[in-house]
VOBA-1610 file (N, C-alpha, C; in pm, whole numbers, padded with zeros to 5 digits, always signed):
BEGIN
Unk-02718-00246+02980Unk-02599-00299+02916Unk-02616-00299+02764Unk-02751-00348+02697Unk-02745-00353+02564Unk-02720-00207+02538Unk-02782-00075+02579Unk-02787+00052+02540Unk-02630+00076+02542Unk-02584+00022+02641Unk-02378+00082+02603Unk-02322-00018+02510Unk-02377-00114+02493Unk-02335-00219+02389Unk-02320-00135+02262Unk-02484-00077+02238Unk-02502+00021+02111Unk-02442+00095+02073Unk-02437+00136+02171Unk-02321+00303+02131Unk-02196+00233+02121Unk-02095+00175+02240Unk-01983+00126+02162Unk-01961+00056+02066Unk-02009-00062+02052Unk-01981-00145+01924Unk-01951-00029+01774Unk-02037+00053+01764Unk-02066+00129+01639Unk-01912+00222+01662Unk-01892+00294+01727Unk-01783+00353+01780Unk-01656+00273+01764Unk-01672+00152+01835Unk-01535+00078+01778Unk-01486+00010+01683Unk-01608+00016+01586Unk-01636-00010+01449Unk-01565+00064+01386Unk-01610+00230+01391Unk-01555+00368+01285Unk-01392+00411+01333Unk-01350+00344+01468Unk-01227+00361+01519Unk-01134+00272+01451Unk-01150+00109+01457Unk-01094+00021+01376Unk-01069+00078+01232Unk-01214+00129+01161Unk-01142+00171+01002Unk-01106+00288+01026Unk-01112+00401+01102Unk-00967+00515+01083Unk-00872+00450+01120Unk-00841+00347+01195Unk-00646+00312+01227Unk-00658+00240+01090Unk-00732+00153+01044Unk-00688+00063+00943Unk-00656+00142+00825Unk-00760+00266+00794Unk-00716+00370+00693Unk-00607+00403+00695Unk-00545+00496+00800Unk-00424+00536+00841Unk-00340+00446+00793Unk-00308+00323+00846Unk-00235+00280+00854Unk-00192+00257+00683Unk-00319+00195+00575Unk-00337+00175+00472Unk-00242+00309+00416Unk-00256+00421+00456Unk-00188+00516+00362Unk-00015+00560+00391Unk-00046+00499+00572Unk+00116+00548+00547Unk+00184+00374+00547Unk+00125+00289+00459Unk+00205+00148+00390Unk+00190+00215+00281Unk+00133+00266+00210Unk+00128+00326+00041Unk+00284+00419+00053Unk+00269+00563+00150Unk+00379+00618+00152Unk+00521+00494+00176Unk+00518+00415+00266Unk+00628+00314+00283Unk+00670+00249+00196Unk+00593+00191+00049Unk+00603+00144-00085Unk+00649+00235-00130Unk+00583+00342-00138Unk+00661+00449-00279Unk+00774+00471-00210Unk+00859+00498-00077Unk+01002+00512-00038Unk+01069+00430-00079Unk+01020+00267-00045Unk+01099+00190-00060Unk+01128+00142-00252Unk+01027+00200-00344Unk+01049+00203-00465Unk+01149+00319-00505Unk+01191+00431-00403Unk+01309+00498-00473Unk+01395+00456-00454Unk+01424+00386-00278Unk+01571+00329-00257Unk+01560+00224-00356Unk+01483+00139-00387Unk+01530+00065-00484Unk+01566+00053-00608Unk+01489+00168-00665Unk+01518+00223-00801Unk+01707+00271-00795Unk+01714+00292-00718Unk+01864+00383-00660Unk+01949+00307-00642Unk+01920+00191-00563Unk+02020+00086-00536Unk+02061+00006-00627Unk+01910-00024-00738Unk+01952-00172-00833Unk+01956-00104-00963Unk+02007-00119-01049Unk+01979-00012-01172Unk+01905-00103-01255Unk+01802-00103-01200Unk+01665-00172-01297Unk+01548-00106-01288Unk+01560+00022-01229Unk+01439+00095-01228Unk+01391+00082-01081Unk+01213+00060-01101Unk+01145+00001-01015Unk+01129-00156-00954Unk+01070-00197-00869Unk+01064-00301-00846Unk+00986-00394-00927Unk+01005-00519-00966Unk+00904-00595-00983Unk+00741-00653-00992Unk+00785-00616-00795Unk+00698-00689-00738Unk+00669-00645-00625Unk+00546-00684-00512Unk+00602-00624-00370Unk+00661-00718-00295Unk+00681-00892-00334Unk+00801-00930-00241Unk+00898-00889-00254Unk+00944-00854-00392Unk+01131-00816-00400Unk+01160-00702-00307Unk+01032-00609-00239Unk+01133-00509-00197Unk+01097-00584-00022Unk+01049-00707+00016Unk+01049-00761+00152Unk+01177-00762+00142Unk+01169-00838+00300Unk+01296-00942+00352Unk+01321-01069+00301Unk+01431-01113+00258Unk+01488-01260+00227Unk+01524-01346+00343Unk+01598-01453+00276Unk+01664-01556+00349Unk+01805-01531+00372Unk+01863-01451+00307Unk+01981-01434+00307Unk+01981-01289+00403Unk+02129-01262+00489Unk+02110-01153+00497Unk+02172-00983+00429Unk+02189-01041+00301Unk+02266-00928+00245Unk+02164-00935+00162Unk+02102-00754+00116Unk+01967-00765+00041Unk+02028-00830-00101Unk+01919-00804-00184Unk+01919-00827-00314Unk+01802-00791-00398Unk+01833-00776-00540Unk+01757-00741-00614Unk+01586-00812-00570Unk+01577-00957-00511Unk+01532-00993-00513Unk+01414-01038-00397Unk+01515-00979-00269Unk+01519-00977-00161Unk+01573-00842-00099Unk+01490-00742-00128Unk+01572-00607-00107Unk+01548-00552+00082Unk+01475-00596+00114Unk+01465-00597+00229Unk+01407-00460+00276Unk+01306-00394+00223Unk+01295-00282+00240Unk+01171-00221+00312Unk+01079-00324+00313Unk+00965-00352+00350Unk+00948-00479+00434Unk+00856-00463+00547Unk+00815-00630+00614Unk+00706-00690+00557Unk+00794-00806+00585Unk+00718-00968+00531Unk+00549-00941+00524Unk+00479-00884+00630Unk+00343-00851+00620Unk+00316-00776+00476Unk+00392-00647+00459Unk+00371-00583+00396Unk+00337-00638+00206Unk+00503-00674+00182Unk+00527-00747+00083Unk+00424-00858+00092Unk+00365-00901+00168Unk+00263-01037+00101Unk+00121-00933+00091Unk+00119-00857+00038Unk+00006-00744+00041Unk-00092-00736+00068Unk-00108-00801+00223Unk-00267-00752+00307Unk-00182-00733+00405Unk-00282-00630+00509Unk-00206-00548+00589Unk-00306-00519+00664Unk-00368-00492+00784Unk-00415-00417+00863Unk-00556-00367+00764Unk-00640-00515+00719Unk-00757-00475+00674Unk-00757-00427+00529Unk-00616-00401+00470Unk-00645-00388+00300Unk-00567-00436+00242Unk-00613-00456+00131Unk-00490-00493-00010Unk-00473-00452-00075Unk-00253-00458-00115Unk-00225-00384-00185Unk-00156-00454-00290Unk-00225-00364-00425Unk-00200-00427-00547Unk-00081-00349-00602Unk-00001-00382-00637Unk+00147-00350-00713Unk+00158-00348-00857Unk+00173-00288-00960Unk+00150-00338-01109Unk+00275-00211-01150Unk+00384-00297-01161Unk+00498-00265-01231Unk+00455-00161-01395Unk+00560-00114-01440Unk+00497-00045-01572Unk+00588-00120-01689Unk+00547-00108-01810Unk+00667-00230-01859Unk+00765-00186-01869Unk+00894-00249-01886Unk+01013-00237-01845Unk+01074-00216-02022Unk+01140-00077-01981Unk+01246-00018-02199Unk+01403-00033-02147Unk+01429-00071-02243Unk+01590-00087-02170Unk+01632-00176-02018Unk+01541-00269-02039Unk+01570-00367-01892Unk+01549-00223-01768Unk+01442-00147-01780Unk+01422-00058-01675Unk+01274+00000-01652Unk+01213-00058-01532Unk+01081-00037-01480Unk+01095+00124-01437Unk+01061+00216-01547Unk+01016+00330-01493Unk+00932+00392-01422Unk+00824+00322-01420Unk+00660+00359-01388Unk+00621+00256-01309Unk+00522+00278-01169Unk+00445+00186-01115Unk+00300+00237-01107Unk+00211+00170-01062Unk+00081+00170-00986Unk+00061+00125-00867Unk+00009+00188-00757Unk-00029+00091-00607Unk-00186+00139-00626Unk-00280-00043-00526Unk-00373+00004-00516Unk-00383-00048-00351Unk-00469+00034-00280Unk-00459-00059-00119Unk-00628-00065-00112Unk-00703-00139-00112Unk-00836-00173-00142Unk-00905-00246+00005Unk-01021-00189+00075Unk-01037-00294+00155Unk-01055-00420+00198Unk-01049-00448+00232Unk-00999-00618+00205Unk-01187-00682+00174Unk-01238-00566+00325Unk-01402-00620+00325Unk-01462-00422+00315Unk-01524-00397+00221Unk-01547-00265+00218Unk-01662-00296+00289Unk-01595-00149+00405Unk-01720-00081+00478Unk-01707-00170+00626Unk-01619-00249+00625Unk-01609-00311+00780Unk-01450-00277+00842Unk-01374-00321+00669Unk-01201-00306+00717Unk-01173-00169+00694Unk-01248-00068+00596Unk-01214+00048+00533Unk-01344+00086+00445Unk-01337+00241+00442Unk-01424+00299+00325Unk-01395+00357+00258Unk-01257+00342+00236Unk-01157+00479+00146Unk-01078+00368+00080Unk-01075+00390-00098Unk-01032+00300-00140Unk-00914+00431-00204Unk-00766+00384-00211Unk-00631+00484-00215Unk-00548+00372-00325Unk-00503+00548-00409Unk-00418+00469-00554Unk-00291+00545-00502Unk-00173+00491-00539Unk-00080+00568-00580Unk+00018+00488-00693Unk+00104+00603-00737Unk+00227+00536-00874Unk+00382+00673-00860Unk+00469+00624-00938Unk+00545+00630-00892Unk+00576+00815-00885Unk+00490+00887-00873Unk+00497+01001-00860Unk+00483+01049-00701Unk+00472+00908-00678Unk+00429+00956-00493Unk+00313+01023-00438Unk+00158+01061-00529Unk+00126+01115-00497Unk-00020+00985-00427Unk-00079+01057-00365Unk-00151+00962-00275Unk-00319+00958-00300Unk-00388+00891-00403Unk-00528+00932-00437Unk-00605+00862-00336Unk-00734+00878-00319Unk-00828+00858-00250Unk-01004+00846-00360Unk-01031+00750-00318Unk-01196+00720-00339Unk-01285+00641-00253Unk-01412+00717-00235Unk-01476+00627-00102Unk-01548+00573-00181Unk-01584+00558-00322Unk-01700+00481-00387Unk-01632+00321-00453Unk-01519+00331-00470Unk-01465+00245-00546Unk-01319+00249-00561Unk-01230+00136-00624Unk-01075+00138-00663Unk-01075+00316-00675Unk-00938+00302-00624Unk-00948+00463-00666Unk-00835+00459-00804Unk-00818+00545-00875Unk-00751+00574-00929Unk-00640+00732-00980Unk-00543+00718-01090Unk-00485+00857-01125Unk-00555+00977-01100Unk-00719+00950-01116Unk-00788+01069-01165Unk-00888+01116-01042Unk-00832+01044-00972Unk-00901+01095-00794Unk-00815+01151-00783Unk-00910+01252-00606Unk-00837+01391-00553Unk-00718+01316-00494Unk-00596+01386-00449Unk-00508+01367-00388Unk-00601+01389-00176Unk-00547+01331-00126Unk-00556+01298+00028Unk-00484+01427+00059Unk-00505+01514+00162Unk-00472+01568+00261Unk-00320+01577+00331Unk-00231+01603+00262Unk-00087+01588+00406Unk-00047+01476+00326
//
């Protein structure tokens, strides 16, 4: 029993961080969508924040409450990582530019791939650290 213990545990270890990876990148892709409909909808650019593009209390969205993303999401841990949001400053009352970072929450247990993106949509990757602009782009 300990010998199948061995082998699975380790196995369901490296399985947990590919879904948690996965999942980590297509919430990055789900942010940058929900930053065009919103850019589109509110004429203020980008979002804020990542609650403004959750769900509200009300049910007609709002700038503030855009509803575009779930409540998990918008409070930015998710399925083992966190994601950092950093608006770009705002010319003309208009957020042109963002940054995302989705970071493991516990590196090397929740994830080993640390993933940037901004508002170009494109999707970076680093297994040593935060990733940033100047990492490779991910695959697909």
């Amino acid at each position: 029993i300990l010998i199948i213990a061995a082998i699975a545990i380790p196995n369901l270890l490296r399985s947990r961080i590919a879904a948690n990876q996965a999942s980590a990148v297509g919430s990055l892709r789900t942010i940058n969508t929900a930053e065009i409909t919103y850019a589109s909808t509110y004429n203020a650019g980008y979002s804020t924040d990542l609650p403004s593009l959750g769900p509200g209390t009300s049910t007609t969205p709002t700038a503030s409450e855009a509803g575009l993303i779930d409540s998990v999401l918008a409070g930015g841990v998710k399925s083992g990582y966190t994601f950092t949001y950093t608006p770009g400053t705002a010319v003309g009352g208009r957020i042109d530019t963002y940054t995302l970072n989705a970071n493991p929450v516990t590196a090397g247990t929740t994830g080993t791939n640390y993933y940037f993106s901004d508002h170009s949509g494109v999707i970076r990757q680093n297994s040593t650290g935060t990733a940033s602009v100047t990492d490779s782009p991910i695959a697909g």
